[in-house]
N, C-alpha and C positions, 0 to 999 in steps of 0.2 A: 732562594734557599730551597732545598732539597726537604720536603714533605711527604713527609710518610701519609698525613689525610688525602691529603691529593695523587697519591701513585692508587691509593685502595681505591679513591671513584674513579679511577681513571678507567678508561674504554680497554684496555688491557688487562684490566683486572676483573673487571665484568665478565670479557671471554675466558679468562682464566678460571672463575670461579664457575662460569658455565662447563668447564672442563672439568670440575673436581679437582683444581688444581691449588696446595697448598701455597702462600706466598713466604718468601724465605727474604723478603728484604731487598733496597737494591735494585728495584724492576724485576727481580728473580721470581721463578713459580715453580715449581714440579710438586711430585708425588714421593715418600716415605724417605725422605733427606735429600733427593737427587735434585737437580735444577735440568728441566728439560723443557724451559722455553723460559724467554726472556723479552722484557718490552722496550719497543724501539716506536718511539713518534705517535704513542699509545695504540700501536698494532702490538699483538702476541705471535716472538719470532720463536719458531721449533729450533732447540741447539742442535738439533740431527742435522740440521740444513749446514753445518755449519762444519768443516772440514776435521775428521778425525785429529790427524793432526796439522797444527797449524803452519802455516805455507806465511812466510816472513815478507814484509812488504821488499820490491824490487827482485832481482836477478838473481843475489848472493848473499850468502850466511852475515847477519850485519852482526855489529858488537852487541850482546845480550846486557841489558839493564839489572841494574841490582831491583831486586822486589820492592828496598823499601823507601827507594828513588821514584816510586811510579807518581806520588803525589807530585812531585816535582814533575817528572817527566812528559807525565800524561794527565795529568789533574783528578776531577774525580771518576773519568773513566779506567784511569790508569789502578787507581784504587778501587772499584768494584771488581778490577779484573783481581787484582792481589786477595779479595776478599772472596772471591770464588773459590781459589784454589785453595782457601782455608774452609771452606765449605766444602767442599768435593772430597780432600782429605781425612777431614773431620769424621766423613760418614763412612768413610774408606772405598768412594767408588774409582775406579781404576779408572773413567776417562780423561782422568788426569795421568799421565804417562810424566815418570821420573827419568829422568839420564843423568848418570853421576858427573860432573865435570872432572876431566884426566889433566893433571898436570904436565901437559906436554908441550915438544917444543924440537920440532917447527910446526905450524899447521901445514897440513898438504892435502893436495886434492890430487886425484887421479882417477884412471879410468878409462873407457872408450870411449876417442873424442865422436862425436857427432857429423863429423866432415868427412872427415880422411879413414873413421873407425881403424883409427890405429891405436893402440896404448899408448897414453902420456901420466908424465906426472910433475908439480908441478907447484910451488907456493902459493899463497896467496895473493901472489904476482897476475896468477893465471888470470884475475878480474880487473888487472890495470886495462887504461883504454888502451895500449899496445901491450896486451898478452905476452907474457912468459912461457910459453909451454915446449914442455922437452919430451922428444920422442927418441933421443940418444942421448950417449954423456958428452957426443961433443954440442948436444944443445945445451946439455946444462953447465958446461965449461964456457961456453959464450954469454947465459942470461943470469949467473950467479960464480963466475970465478974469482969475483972479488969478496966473496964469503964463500971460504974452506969449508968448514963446517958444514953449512947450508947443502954447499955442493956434492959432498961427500955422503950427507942421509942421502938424498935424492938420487944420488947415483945407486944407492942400498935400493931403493925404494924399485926405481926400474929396474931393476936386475929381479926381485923376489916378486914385485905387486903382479904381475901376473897371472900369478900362480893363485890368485883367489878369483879368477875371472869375474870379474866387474864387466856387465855387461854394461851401465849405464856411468854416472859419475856419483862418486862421493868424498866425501871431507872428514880427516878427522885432525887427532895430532899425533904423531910418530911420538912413539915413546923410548925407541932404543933403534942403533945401527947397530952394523956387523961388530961395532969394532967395543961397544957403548954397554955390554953389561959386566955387570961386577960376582965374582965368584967369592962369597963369603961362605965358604966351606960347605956345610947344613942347609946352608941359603942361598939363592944369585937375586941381585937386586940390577935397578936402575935408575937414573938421575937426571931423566930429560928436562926438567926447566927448576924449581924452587926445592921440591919432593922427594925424597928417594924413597922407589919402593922394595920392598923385601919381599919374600917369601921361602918357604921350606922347599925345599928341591921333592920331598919327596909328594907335597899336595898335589891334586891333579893340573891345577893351573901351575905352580912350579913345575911339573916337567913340560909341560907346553913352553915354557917360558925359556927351562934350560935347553931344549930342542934346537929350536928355534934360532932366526937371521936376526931379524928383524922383528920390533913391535909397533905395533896402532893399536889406537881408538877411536874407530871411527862413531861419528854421529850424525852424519848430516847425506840426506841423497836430494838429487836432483832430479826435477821430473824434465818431460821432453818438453816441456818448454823454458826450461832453464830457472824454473823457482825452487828453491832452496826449501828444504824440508826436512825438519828436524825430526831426526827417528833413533830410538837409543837398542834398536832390535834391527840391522841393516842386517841381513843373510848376503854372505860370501862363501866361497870355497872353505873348505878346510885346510890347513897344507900345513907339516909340522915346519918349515922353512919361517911361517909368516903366524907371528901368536898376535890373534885380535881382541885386543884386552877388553871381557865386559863392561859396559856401562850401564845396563837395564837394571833398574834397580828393583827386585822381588816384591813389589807392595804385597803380598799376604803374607809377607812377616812384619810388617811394618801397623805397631798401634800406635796412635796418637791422639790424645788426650781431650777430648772434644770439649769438656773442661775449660780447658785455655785457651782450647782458638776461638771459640764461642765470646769468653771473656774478651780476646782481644777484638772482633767483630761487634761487639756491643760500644764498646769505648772507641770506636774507630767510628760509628754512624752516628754516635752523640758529636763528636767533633765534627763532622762533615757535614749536620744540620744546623752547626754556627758558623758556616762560611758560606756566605749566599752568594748566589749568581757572579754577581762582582768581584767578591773576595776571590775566587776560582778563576777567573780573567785577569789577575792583578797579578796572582801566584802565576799565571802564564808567561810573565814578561820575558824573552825571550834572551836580553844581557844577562840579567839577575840571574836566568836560571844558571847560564854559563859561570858565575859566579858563585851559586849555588853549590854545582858540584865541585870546583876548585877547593871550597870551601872545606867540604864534607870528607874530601882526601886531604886534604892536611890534616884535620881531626883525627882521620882514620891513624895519617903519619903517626903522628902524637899520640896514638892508644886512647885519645876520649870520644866519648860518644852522646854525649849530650850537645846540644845546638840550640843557638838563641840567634836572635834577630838580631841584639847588638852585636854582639859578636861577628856575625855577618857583615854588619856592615862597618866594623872596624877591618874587615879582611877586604871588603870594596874598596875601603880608601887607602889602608896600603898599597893595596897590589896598583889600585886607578894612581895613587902620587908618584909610584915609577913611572910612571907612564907620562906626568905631567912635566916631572924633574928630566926624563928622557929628549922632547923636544925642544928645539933650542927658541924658534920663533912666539914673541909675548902671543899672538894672536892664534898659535897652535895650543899656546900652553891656554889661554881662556878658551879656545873650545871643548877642552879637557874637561876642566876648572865646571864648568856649564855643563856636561856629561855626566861628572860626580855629585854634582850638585843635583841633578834631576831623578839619579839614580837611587840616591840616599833620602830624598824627598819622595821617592814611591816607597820605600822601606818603610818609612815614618808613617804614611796615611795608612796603612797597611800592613803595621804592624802587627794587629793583634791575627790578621786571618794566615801571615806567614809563622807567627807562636803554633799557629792551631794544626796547620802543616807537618810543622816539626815532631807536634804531639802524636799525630796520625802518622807519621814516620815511624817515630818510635813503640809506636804500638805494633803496628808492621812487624819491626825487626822484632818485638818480643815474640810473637809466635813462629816466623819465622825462624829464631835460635831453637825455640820447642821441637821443630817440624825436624832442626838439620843434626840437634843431639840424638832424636829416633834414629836419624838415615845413619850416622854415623857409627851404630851398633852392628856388630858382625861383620867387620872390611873383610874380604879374603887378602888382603896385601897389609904389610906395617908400613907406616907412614914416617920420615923422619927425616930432621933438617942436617944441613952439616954438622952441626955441634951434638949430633945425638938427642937431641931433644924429641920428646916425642911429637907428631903432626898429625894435624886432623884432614880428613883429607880435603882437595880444595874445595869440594863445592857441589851444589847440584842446578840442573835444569828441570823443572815443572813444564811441561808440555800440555796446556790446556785450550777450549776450546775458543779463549779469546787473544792468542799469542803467550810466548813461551816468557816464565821469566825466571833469574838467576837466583839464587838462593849460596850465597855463601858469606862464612863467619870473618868478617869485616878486620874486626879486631884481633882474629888470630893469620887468617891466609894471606889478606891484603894486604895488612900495614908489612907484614914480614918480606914480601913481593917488592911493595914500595920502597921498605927499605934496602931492598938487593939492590935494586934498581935494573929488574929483569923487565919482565914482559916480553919476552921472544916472539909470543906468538903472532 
C-alpha cells in the first residue's frame, strides 16, 4: 500500500528536506507550488533532467489516452502523472504546455525526407512497415487511388506544403482542401471530420482562412532521430496560400480553481492508499483491461458515465458468450467457457480494489471537466455539428513532464464521433 509515513522517511525525502524542498504528495517536492524534483527508488530526481517536452515512446505520434483511463492504463504511475498535471495547473506554472486537439481529417505528415531531401507528404501510411510516401501525384495515385478523397487533399497538400519550408518533418491534421471551404456570407467555415468551424471574414484569422488553399494544424515534429515530439508552437513559413490553424493554447488567460483540483487530488490519494501493492497488479491484467475500455466506450455510447464492477462484468460475459456460441467444436467452446470463468473469477477476488479504480477515474474526469470548461472560454472559431447544434471544441493535449495526455469531454465529442461512426483520422 502506498504510505505517505514511509515516503516522508524515506532517503529522498531526507535529501529533499536537506534542499529546502516542500513535499507536495506522490514522491513529489519543489519550492512555492512548483514540483522540481521527484523520487525514484528513494534517489531525489531533478524534473529539469527531464525533457521539456515529452518525446513519446517508439518512432511515431502513438494514439493519445484519455487522462482518466491512466488508472487503467498505467496504474498508479499513470495516476500520479494525471495528478501532476492538476498540480502544475493548479499553480498556473506553464511547464505544462497546452495544444488544443483540431478536429481534423486526414492526418498527414510531410516534410523533407531525410534520404533523398526532397518534399514528401503523406498519411499516416508513411509508418507502415512498406512506407507510403509521395513525392508526386502520380505517387499518390498509385498508394491511395482507391480513396478520392484522401487522394485529392494530399495532392492539395503537395502542390501548397512547400511553401511553408519544413526543413525537417512534421504531423498534424489537414483541416480543409482547395475545394473544402464553405462561404456563409459574414463567415467562411470548414468541416473536416465531426466539427464545423466558422468564423467572421473580417477577424484576423478569417482573412487568413478566407486567403488561403489550404488548412493544417500542425502538432507534432520529429527530431533527427525519428522520435516524435509533441509541440503546439511548430514555426513554419508564412504563406497566405497555406492558414496554419493555432493550437497553443494562451495559458495566462487561463484561471483555474485550485479549489477543485486540490479537492479532486485529495480524494484521489485517499483512494490509492486503499489499494495496496496487489490491488494495483490485479487492476494490471492485461484481458480485463482490454475489456475495460470496450467497456467505457459503450458507456460513453449510451451517454452514462458512471462504472461498476458488475456491470463490467456482465459486458465480459456478453461480449466472451459470442465468442463461445461462435465456435463450433465442444472442446473450443470449454476452453472459452474456462477463460470466462477465470476472468470473472479475478473480477470477484478484486472487486473491491477495481470499485476503487473507478472512483479514482471519476474523480480524474471531475477536474478534468473543470480544467476543459476554462480552456473552452474564448474559442477564436464557432464550433458546430450538422444540425446546428452548438459544439464544444474537441479537446485538448496537456504536454507535461511525464508524457502527454488527452483531455476531452467524453460525453459530449466522443459519444457524438462514436455515434457518426467517424474517426477518419
Amino acid at each position: 500500500m502506498i504510505n505517505y509515513k514511509e515516503l516522508l522517511e524515506s532517503l529522498a525525502h531526507a535529501a529533499a528536506t536537506s534542499q529546502g524542498l516542500e513535499y507536495y504528495g506522490f514522491g513529489r517536492y519543489g519550492r512555492h507550488g512548483e514540483v522540481t524534483a521527484v523520487s525514484k527508488f528513494d534517489r531525489l530526481v531533478p524534473v529539469h533532467k527531464v525533457e521539456k517536452l515529452k518525446t513519446l515512446p517508439g518512432d511515431v505520434l502513438k494514439h493519445l489516452q484519455h487522462a482518466d483511463d491512466e488508472v487503467f492504463n498505467n496504474g498508479v504511475h499513470g495516476v500520479r502523472n494525471a495528478l501532476d498535471h492538476f498540480h502544475a495547473l493548479g499553480y498556473g506554472h506553464e511547464r505544462v504546455k497546452i495544444s488544443q486537439k483540431i478536429d481534423g481529417a486526414p492526418s498527414v505528415v510531410l516534410g523533407t525526407h531525410p534520404e533523398t531531401g526532397k518534399f514528401f507528404v503523406a498519411s499516416k501510411s508513411a509508418f507502415n512497415k512498406d512506407p507510403k510516401i509521395n513525392y508526386t501525384n502520380a505517387d499518390i495515385d498509385r498508394n491511395h487511388g482507391h480513396a478520392p478523397g484522401l487522394a485529392q487533399k494530399l495532392k492539395d497538400l503537395l502542390k501548397h506544403g512547400p511553401k511553408l519550408g519544413i526543413k525537417g518533418i512534421v504531423q498534424g491534421d489537414m483541416v480543409y482542401g482547395e475545394s473544402d471551404k464553405e462561404d456563409q456570407g459574414s463567415k467562411v467555415a470548414f468541416k473536416p471530420n465531426t466539427i464545423r468551424y466558422s468564423i467572421d471574414k473580417s477577424h484576423p484569422e478569417g482573412k487568413k482562412v478566407a486567403k488561403s488553399k489550404i488548412g493544417l494544424a500542425l502538432h507534432t515534429e520529429y527530431d533527427k532521430d525519428g522520435k516524435a515530439i509533441l509541440n503546439p508552437n511548430i514555426k513554419v513559413n508564412e504563406h497566405p496560400d497555406v492558414y496554419n490553424m493555432p493550437v497553443a493554447v494562451d495559458q495566462s488567460k487561463m484561471k483555474f480553481n485550485k479549489s477543485v483540483l486540490t479537492r479532486a487530488t485529495t480524494n484521489i490519494g485517499k483512494l490509492m492508499n486503499k489499494i495496496p501493492k496487489e490491488g494495483w497488479e490485479a487492476i494490471n491484467h492485461s484481458e480485463i483491461k482490454a475489456h475495460v475500455s470496450t467497456y467505457i466506450n459503450k458507456k460513453v455510447r449510451d451517454g452514462e458515465s458512471n462504472y461498476d464492477v458488475s456491470e463490467l462484468a456482465a459486458h465480459i460475459s456478453k461480449k466472451m458468450q459470442k465468442e463461445i456460441d461462435s465456435v463450433k467444436t465442444e472442446k473450443a467452446k470449454a476452453a472459452k467457457i474456462v477463460k470466462l470463468s477465470g476472468l470473472l473469477g479475478h473480477l470477484k477476488t478484486h472487486q473491491e480494489h477495481y470499485q476503487n479504480a473507478f472512483k479514482i477515474q471519476h474523480h480524474i474526469a471531475a477536474a478534468k471537466h473543470h480544467i476543459i470548461d476554462q480552456l473552452n472560454h474564448g474559442q477564436t472559431f464557432e464550433h458546430t455539428y450538422d444540425n446546428g447544434q452548438q459544439a464544444s471544441p474537441e479537446g485538448y493535449v496537456m504536454i507535461g513532464h511525464h508524457g502527454p495526455l488527452k483531455f476531452v469531454n467524453r460525453g459530449d465529442f466522443s459519444r457524438q464521433n462514436f455515434n457518426a461512426g467517424q474517426f477518419q483520422k
